[in-house]
N, C-alpha and C positions, 0 to 999 in steps of 0.2 A: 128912372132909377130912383131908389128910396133918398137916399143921401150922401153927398161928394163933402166931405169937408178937412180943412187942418188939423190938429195938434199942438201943441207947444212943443216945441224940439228942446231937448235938454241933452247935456253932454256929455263926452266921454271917450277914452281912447284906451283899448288896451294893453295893459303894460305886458312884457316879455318877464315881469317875474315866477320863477318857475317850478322846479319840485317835480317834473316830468321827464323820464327817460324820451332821450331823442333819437337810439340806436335800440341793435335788435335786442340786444340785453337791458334786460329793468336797471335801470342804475338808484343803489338808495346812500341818500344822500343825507351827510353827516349821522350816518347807522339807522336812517328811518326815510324808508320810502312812503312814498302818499297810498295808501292799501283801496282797495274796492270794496264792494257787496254793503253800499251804503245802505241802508234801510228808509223805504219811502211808506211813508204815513204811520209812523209809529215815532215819537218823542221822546230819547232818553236824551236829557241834558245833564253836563255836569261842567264844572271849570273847566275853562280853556287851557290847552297847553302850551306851554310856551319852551322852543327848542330853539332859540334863535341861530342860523344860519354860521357865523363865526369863521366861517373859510375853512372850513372840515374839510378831509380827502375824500374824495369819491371813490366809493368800490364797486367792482363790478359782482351784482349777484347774480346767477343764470337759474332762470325763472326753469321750471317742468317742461314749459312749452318750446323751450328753447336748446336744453342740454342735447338733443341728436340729433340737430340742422347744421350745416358748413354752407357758407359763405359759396354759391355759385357763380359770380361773375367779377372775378378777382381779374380777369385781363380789361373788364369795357371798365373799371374801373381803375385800370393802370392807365387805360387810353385817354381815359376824357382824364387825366391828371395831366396825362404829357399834353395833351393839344392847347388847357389852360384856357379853352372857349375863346380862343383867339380867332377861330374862324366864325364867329358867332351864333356856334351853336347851343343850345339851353342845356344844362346840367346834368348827370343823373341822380335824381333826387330818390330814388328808392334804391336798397338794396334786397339782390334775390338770394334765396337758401334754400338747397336741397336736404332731404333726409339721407344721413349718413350711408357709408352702403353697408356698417354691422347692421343696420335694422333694415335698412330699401333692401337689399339683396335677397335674405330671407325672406321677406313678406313677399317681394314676386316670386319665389322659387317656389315658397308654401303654397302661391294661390295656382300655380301652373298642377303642380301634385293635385290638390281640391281637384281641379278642373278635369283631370284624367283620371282620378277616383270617381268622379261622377260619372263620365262617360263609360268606363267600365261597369261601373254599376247598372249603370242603366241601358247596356248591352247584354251585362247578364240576364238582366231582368227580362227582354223580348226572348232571349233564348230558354226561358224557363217559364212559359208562366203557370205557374202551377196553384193556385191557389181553392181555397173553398168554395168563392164563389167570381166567377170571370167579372162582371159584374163590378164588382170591387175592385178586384186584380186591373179593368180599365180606368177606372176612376183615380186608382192612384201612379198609375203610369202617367197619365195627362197630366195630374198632379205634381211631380214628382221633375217630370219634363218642365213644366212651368216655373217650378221652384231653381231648378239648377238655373236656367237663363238669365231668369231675376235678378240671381249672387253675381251671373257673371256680369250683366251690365251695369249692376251696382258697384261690381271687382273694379271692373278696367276703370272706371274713370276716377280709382284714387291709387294706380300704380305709377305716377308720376307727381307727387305733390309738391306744391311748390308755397314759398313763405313769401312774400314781400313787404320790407320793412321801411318805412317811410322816413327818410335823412331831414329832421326838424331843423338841426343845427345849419345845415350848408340852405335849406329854404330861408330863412332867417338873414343867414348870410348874402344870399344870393338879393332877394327882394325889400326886405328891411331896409330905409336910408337911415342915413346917422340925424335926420333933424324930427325924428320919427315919424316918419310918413313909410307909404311902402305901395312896390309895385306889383302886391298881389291881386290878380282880377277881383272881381264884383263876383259875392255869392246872396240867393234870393234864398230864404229859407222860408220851407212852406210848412204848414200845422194845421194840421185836421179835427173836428169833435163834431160833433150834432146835438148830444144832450149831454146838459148839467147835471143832471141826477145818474142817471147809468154810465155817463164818464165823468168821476169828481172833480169838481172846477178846481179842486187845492191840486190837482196832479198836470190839468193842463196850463194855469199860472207858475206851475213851479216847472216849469217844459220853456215856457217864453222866456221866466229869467235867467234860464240859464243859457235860452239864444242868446237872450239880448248884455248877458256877461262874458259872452266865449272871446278866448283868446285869438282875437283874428281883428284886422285893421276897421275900424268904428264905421268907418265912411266908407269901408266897402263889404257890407252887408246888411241885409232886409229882411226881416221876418213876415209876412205873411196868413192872418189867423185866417181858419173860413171854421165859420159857425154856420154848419149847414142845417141846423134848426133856425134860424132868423131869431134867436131869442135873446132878448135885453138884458137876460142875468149873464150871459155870454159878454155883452158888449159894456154895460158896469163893472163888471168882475177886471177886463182889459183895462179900463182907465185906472182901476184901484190898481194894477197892477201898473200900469207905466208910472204911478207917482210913486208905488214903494219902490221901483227899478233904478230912482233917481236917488235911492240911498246905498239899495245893495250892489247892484253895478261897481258905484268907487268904490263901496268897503272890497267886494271882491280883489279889483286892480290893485288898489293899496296894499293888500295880506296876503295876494297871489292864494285865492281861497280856492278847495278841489273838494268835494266837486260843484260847480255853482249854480245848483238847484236847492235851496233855503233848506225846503224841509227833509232831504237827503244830507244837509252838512250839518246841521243843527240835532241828527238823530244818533250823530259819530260820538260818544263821549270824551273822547282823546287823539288829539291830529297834532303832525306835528309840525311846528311853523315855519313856513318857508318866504314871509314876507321880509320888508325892509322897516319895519316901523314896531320892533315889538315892544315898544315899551307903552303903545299905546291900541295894541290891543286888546287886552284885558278888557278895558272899558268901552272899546268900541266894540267888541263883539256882547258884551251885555246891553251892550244902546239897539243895537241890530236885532238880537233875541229879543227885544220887548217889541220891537217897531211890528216885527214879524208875527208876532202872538197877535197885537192888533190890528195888522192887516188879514189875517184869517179869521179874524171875528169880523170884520164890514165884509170879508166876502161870503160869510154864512149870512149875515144881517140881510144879505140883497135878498135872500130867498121871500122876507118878509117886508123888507123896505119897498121892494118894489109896485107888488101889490096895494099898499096905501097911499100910494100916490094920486090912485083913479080917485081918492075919498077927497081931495081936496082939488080935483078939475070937474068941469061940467062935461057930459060926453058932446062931443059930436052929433052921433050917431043915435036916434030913438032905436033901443034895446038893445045896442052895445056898451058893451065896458069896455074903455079904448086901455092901454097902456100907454103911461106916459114918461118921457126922459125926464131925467133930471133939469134940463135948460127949459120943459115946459112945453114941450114940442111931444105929437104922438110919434109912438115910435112904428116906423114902416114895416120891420118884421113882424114875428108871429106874438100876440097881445096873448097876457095870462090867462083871458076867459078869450077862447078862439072865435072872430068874428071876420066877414066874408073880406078876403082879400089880406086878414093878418092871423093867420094860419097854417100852422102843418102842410105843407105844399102847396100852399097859396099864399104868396108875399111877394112885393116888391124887391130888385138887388139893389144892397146894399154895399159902399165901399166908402169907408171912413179912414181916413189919414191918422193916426192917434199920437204918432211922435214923426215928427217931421225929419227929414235925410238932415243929417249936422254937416256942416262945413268941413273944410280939409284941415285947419289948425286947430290943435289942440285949445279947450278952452276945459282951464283949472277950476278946482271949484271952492267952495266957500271955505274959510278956513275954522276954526269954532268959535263958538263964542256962547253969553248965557243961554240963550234959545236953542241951540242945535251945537251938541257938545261933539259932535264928529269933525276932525278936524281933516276936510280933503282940497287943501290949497297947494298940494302937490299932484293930485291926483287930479289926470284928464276927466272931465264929469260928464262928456257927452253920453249922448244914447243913438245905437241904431234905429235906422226908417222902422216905426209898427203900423202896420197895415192890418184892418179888419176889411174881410171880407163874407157878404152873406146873398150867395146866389139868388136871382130869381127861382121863383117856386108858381106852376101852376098846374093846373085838373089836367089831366090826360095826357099830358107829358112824360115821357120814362127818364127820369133825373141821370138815371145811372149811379148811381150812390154814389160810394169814394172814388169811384172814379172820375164821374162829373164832373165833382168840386176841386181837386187835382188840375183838371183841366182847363176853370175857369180861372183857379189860381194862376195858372199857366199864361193865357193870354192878359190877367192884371197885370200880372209881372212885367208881359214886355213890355207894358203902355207905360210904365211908371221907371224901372230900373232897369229890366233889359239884362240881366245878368247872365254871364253867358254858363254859369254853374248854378245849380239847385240842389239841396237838401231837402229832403222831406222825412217830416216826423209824426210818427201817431200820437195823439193827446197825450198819453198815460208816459211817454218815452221824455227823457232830459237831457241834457249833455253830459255827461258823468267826466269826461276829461277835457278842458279846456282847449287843448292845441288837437284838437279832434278835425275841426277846420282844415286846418292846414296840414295834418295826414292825407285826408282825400286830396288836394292841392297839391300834393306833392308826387301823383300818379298823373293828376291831369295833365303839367306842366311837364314832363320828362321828356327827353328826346327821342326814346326809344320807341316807346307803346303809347307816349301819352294823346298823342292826336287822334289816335283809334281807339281810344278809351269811352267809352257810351257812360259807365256809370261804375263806382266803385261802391262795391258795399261795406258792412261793419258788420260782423254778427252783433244776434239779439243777447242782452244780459239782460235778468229780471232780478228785483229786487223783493224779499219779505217771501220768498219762495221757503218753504219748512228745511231744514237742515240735510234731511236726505234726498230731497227733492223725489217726492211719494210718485209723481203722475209725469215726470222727465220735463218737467216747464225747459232747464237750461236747454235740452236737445242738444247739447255738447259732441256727440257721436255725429251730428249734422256739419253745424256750426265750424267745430275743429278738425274735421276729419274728413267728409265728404267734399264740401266746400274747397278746405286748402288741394284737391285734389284735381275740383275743377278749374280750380286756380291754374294749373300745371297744362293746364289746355286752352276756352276758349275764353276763360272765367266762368266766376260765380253765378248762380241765378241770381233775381230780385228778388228780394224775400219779403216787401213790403213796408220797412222803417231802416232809419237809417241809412240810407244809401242816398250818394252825390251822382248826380248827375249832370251830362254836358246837354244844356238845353238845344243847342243845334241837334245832337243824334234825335232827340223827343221830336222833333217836325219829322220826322220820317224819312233823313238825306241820308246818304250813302256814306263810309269813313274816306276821308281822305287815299286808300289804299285803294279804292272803288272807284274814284272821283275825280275828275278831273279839276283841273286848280281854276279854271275858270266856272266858279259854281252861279249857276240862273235858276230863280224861279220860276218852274214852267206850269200855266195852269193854275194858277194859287188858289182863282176864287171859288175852284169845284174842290180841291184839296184843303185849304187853310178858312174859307169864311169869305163875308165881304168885307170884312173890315180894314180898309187902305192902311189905318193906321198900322194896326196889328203887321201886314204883310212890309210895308215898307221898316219894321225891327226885327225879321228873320235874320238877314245876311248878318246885320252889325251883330247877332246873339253869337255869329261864329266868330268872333275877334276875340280872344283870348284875353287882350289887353286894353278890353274894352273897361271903362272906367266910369262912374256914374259926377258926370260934371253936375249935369243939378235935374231933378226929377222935374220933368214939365209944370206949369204953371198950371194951377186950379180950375181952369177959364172954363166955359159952359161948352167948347167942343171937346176939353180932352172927359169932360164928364160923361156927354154925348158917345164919344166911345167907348167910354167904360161899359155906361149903360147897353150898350149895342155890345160886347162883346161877353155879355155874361146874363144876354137873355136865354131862353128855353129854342125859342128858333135857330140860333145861329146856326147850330152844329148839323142842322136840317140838310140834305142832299149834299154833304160834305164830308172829309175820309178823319174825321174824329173821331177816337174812339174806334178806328181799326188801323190807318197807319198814319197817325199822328196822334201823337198824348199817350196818355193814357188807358188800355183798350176796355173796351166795353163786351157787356152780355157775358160775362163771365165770374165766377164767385172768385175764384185766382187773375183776377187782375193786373197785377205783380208779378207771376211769373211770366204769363204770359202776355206783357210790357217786354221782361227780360229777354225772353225768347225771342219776342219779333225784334230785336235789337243786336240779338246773336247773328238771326237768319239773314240780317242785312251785311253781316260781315263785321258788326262792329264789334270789341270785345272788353270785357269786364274787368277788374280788379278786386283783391278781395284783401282788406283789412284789417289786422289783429292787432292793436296795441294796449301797452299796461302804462297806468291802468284803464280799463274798456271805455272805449270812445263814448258810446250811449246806454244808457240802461234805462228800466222801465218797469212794467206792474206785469203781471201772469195772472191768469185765472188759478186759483189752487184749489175748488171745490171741483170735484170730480164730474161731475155734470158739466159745468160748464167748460171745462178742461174737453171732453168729447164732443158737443157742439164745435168748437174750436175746430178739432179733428178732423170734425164731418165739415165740412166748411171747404178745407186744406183740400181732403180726399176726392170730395164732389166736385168743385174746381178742376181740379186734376183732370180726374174722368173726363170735363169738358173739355178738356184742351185738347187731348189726344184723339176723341172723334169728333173736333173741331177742324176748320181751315190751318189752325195754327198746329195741327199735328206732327211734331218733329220729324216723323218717318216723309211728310210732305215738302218738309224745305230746300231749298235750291243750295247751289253747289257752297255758298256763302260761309254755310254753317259748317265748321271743323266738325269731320264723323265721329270722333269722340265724343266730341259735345251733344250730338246726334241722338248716342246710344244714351248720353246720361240725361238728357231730358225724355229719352222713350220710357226709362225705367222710370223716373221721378212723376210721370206722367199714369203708368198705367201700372203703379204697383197695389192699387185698392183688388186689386183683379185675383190677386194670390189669396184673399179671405175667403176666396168657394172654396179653394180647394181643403184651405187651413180649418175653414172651420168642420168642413168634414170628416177629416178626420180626428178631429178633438169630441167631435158630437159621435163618431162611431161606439164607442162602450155600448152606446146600447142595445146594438145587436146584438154583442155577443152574453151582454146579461142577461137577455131571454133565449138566447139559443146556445150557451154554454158551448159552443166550439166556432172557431172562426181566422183562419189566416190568410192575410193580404198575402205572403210569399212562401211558397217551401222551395229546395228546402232552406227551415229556417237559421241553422246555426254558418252559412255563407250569407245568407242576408244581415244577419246581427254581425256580421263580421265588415261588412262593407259599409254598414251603418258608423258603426265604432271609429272605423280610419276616418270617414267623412265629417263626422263629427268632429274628431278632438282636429283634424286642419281647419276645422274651424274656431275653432277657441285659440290653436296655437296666433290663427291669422288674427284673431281679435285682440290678442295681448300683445300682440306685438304694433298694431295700430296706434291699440293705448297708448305705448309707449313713443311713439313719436307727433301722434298729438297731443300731450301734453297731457292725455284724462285719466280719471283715478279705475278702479274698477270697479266703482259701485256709479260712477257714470256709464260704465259699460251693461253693467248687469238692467238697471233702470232702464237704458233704449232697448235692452233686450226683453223686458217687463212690457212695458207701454207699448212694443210694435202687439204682442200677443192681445191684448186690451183692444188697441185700435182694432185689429182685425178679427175680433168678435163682436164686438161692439157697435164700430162704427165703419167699417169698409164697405160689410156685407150691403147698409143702409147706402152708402155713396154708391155701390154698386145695381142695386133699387132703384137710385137716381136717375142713375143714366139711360138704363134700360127702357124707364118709364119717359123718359126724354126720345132717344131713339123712335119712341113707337109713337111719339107725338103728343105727348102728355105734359103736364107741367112740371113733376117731380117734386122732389123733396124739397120745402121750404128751408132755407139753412139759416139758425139763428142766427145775431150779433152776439159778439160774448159779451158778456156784462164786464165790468172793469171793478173789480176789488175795490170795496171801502177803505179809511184807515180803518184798524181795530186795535183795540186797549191795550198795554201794554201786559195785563193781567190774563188778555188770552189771545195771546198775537197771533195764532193762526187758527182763531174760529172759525174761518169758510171753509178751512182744509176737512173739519170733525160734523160741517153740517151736511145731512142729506138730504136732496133735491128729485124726489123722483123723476123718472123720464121713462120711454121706450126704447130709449138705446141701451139703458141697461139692462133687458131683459132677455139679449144672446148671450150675454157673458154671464146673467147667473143661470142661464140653462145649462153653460159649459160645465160651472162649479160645480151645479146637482151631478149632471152626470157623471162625470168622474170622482167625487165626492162618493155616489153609489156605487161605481165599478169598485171600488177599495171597499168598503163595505160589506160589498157581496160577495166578492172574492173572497176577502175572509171569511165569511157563511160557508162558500160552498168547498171551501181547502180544510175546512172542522168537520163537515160531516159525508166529505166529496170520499174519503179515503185516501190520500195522494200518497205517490211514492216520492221519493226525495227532488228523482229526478222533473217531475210534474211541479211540484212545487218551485224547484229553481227558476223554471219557465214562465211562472206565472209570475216570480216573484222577478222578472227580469219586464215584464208586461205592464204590471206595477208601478215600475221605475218609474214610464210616460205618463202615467195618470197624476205622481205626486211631482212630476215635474212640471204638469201642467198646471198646478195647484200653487206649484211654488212662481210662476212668473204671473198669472193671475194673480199673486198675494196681493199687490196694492190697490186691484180693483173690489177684492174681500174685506182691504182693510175700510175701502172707505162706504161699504156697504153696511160695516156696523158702526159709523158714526163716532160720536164721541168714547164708546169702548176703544178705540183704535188707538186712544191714548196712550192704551194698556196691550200692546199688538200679543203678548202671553195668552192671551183671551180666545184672540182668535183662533190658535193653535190645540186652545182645550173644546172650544166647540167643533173645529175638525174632529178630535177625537170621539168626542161624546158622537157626534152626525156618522164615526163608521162603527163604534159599538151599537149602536142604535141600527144601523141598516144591516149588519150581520146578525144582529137578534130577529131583524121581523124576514130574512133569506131561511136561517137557518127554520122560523116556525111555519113558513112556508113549506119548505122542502118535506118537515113533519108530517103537514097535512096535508101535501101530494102521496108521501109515502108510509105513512101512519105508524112511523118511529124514525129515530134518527140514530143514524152511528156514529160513535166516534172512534174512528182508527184509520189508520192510513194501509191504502193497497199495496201490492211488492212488487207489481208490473202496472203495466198500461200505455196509452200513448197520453200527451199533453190535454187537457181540454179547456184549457183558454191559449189565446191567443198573446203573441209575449210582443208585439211591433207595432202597436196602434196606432197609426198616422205616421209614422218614421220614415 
């Protein structure tokens, strides 16, 4: 192993001051709640506000999300009032809410109607098939059949949703001592990156201090970094970071600061103060603004500090340049000029101690004086355990990427703290609300569900996303809507960040509901490893009220195991990375973590509170927004003609839950049929007659009913999750984009997988720079060519020309009124496909998109243009042209294209 070493441990104890609704309603307090949508990497600073606290009334505001939920378990919470936990049983720390039944009732009645509108539809349809060419008429029958199934197993599993809202007040109550100590478990928090440059070292520094400021008990929690590049601007950039954490930590606890990621609070220009000390805030948060301007300047410095360090050491190495540490030591990861053994997949593991586990007493910190004018001699100054981690790396090895490093994170853990909860976070992600912590805690711990609870999630919030959100970064339609639905069943999937976990379900054991109470490990070293240490901390990770007395001693054995449990061999003829950790061979990782967690019987929790637990960065240029996509999509695909195939699971898995990872699984599959018939136009523009159904005015008539119960079912969703309707309109934008664009390509993937091939390579998405305040969302207006964008502007042309040439051939065609209605009813579909394409046109013109009018005049100009070169066509087929319309005829376009 590269290097085992200490830290200086420095202090710190979270205070309870607060500014945070602890029930289902947001409560804002003395007329000003703590708001969200903080902005990360963009700087506006201005005076601090000062609203001091003053013993104001509390009112209740009822947030969107919350006005058509009621209160579902008003008897288990009459019950556990009377019993008084006198028989000593634990709490109910959450409560549940159902959707009203003015809104639940309709929404399943709507979708029961949908459902039988479908079926008659498409009874009609075998009884008639009448169309121009059969050919077609099968293609969208398969189609068409594929499409209804889809709706329904996406229907059923959000006709039961369910809210659960985490009781902060009574945790508090319950676990808080009065000498402020507290008997909340041990939570490990894990943190991911590999590069400094393509993930900004300001967004994963500003991710740790706001672990290492979360409101939750000092001494029982551990952060965990894994730099799975081995690289030393990684492991400088952490020390510069554990000594500026020895300032913002207290300022936080002292000012009850939200949200406590620097450069997310420092971007707010007006907050309003919910601390105890406001007469000395002013000055302390001008102390804090400057400290923090010069801690992002030594962490851009390392970029060049580091390299000129080789200019004052002699190498080792004849024709190596070693990189060297600051203490004068080479450093075992990968060196800035790459040489054999400190290297991009070849490196030594690395596990460095940075801030050492604090003691159980609060230890105060300095008070001011002329050298350091922040005065925290009230404020506990400890700091939680920071752990760097940097895996072994070697040739011919398959890492397994974020999963790997997950994993080794995994077995550091137990050897060090053992905690029997984990959080895990991606670089770019922070904690946006303090008592974020102890929300999940409060699922785990509950009487009802909580021992069968695997892992509770938090939806994704993203930060610096453009105002109308162009490319559906929030995914709100998922998030609020899909999710609280699988909530109502077996829970949430994993969605990759954010999400707490009970490290027992991670070994691969069965829930207590499965299990008998005498639990043994049977088999360990073919299942778990060799590593005695590692197996003899499985059982204690199941103790709920396991505690971290003091993390082992430094000695040359427990380094011995580190190194042994975070080589490339371990995981060698061993069940890692299929049922236990984290699973592998797969680009969806996370769901499929999720799911094998389901199938075991265990089940999920799903998370909403205000203001949002975590938020984070989004891709916003449109390229990389679709990589992203294809990523999701391809994953997907895997799963489903994977071992992990929902349709394959044992009896374990609630069939609900069943159906909704079949759909979540194998919905890339609807882009054949979708894009088929969005790419049809152009048949019938060279052959001028063409209908998938007659007759057609019963088909436009079953179209129509089918349709608006679906818009009726979508607004009424809306309205009980909470989303606006241009959240609605956007998921309904970006599904048509993805499956142009990027489904067809995941669908590619698999196929070529199938037949034994390698498949589609699926990028990393790159992580958003800051950018200036003068053009804050430059990535949104830049264009990035790729190949996936080349079926979505095949779509545009063609339907683009279908209106175009329609118009040509309706000026010189002759039409009777009635022909024209038809066509003009045909129409519809082509500018409706135009209109949910819009955001993939808009970011096709770049920085004109600024000016979105633009694009609506090059529409125009693109079908005066293609009806001029139909109509001198037509001339020189027929060597004049008419203009007048016929007084009979039948239709000669087609009025249903893909419907």
């Amino acid at each position: 192993m590269g290097s085992l070493a200490a830290g200086n441990g420095a202090a710190g104890h979270a205070s309870n001051g607060g500014g945070v609704a602890d029930h289902a309603l947001a409560l804002e307090i003395n007329g000003a709640g703590a708001g969200n949508g903080h902005k990360m990497g963009v700087v506006e600073r201005a005076a601090p506000v000062l609203q001091a606290n003053g013993g104001g009334k509390i009112k209740k505001k009822v947030s969107p999300m919350d006005k058509y939920w009621v209160a579902a378990d008003d008897g288990e919470m009459e019950a556990a009032t009377a019993d008084g936990g006198e028989d000593g049983r634990r709490p109910l720390l959450f409560r549940n809410f159902k959707v009203k039944g003015i809104l639940l009732h309709p929404y399943r009645l709507l979708s029961l109607i949908r459902l039988v509108a479908i079926i008659m539809f498409f009874v009609w349809r075998v009884r008639h098939p009448h169309a121009d060419g059969m050919w077609l008429w099968w293609i969208s029958m398969v189609g068409d059949l594929w499409f209804g199934v889809t709706w329904l197993l996406n229907q059923i599993a959000k006709l039961s949703p369910v809210k659960r809202v985490p009781d902060l007040a009574l945790l508090k109550q319950q676990f808080d001592l009065p000498d402020g100590n507290s008997n909340l478990p041990v939570i490990d928090v894990f943190i991911n990156t590999v590069d400094p440059i393509n993930e900004p070292m300001i967004y994963t520094m500003n991710s740790i201090l706001s672990i290492l400021a979360v409101d939750y008990p000092v001494d029982k929690h551990a952060c965990y970094f894994s730099d799975d590049g081995g690289s030393i601007i990684h492991f400088d950039g952490l020390l510069e970071t554990a000594k500026f954490a020895a300032l913002w930590v207290p300022f936080c606890r002292k000012h009850s600061i939200e949200p406590r990621a620097p450069e997310s609070y420092f971007s707010v220009k007006a907050r309003p103060y919910t601390g105890n000390a406001p007469e000395d805030f002013a000055d302390d948060h001008t102390h804090i603004s400057r400290e923090y301007d010069e801690f992002k300047e030594r962490l851009d410095a390392l970029f060049t500090v580091v390299p000129k360090r080789g200019y004052n050491h002699a190498d080792s190495k004849e024709g190596a340049k070693a990189t060297w540490m600051a203490d004068g030591t080479q450093w075992p990861g990968t060196w800035i000029e790459p040489a054999e053994n400190h290297k991009k997949g070849q490196h030594d593991g690395i596990v460095q101690v940075m801030l050492k586990h604090p003691g159980h007493e609060p230890e105060l910190g300095l008070p001011a004086s002329t050298s350091n004018p922040l005065d925290f001699s009230a404020v506990d100054a400890r700091l939680p355990m920071l752990v760097y981690i940097s895996r072994e790396k070697r040739p011919g090895c398959d890492h397994q990427k974020k999963a790997g490093a997950m994993n080794v994170q995994l077995r550091i853990s137990a050897l060090l703290t053992n905690a029997p909860f984990i959080i895990n976070f991606d670089c770019d992600h922070y904690v946006n609300n303090s008592k974020a912590f102890r929300a999940g805690i409060c699922f785990m711990l509950d009487r009802r569900e909580g021992d069968n609870t695997a892992f509770v999630q938090f939806p994704q919030r993203f930060d610096d996303v453009d105002p109308t959100d162009r490319y559906c970064n929030h995914n709100r339609v998922f998030f609020d809507a899909t999710l609280l639905g699988l909530n109502g069943i077996q829970g949430p999937s994993f969605v990759g960040t954010g999400c707490m976990f009970r490290r027992f379900a991670l070994y691969g054991t069965d829930p207590p509901r499965w299990r008998s109470d005498d639990v043994k490990i049977v088999d360990s070293s073919k299942k778990f490893g060799s590593s005695l240490s590692f197996m003899s901390s499985i059982l204690p990770s199941a103790n709920q009220e396991h505690s971290i007395m003091s993390p082992p001693a430094l000695e040359e054995s427990v380094m011995a195991d580190l190194a042994d449990v975070m080589t490339c061999s371990y995981e060698d003829g061993t069940e890692w990375g299929k049922e236990v950790g984290w699973v592998y061979n797969i680009a969806t990782e996370d769901v499929v973590t999720g799911f094998r967690l389901h199938r075991n019987g265990w089940r999920s929790m799903y998370c909403r509170m205000e203001p949002d637990a975590f938020a984070g960065t989004a891709p916003i240029n449109l390229t990389e927004r679709l990589y992203q996509i294809l990523r999701w999509s391809g994953g997907s695909l895997e799963m489903f003609f994977s071992p992990y195939c929902p349709l394959l699971a044992g009896g374990r898995l609630h069939p609900m839950q069943r159906i909704a990872y079949a759909n979540m699984t194998a919905y890339p599959v609807s882009s054949i049929f979708l894009l088929f018939y969005l790419l049809f136009p152009v048949i019938w523009i060279f052959r001028g007659q063409f209908y998938i159904q007659k007759p057609f005015p019963t088909y436009v008539l079953y179209l129509v009913i089918v349709i608006v119960m679906t818009e009726l079912i979508g607004v009424i969703e809306i309205k009980w999750a909470g989303l606006t309707l241009l959240d609605w309109i956007r998921n309904e934008q970006f599904y048509i984009v993805g499956a142009t664009a990027v489904y067809p390509t995941a669908v590619l993937h698999m196929v070529l997988k199938l037949f034994g091939f390698k498949g589609v390579s699926f990028k990393l998405t790159a992580k958003q720079v800051a950018s200036s305040t003068s053009d804050k969302f430059a990535e949104l207006y830049a264009v990035q060519w790729a190949p996936l964008l080349i079926p979505t502007m095949v779509v545009i042309a063609v339907n683009v020309c279908a209106i175009g040439a329609s118009i040509g051939k309706a000026i010189v065609g002759g039409w009777s009124l009635m022909q024209m209605a038809d066509a003009g009813l045909g129409l519809l579909f082509n500018a409706w496909i135009l209109v949910l394409i819009y955001p993939f046109a808009l970011g096709m013109i770049g920085r004109w998109s600024k000016k979105p009018y633009v694009l609506f005049i090059m529409f125009i100009i693109a079908f005066i243009v293609i009806a001029m070169l139909d109509i001198a066509i037509q001339a020189m087929r027929s060597g004049f042209v008419r203009f007048h319309f016929k007084s009979s005829g039948g239709a000669s376009f087609p009025t249903s294209w893909g419907l």
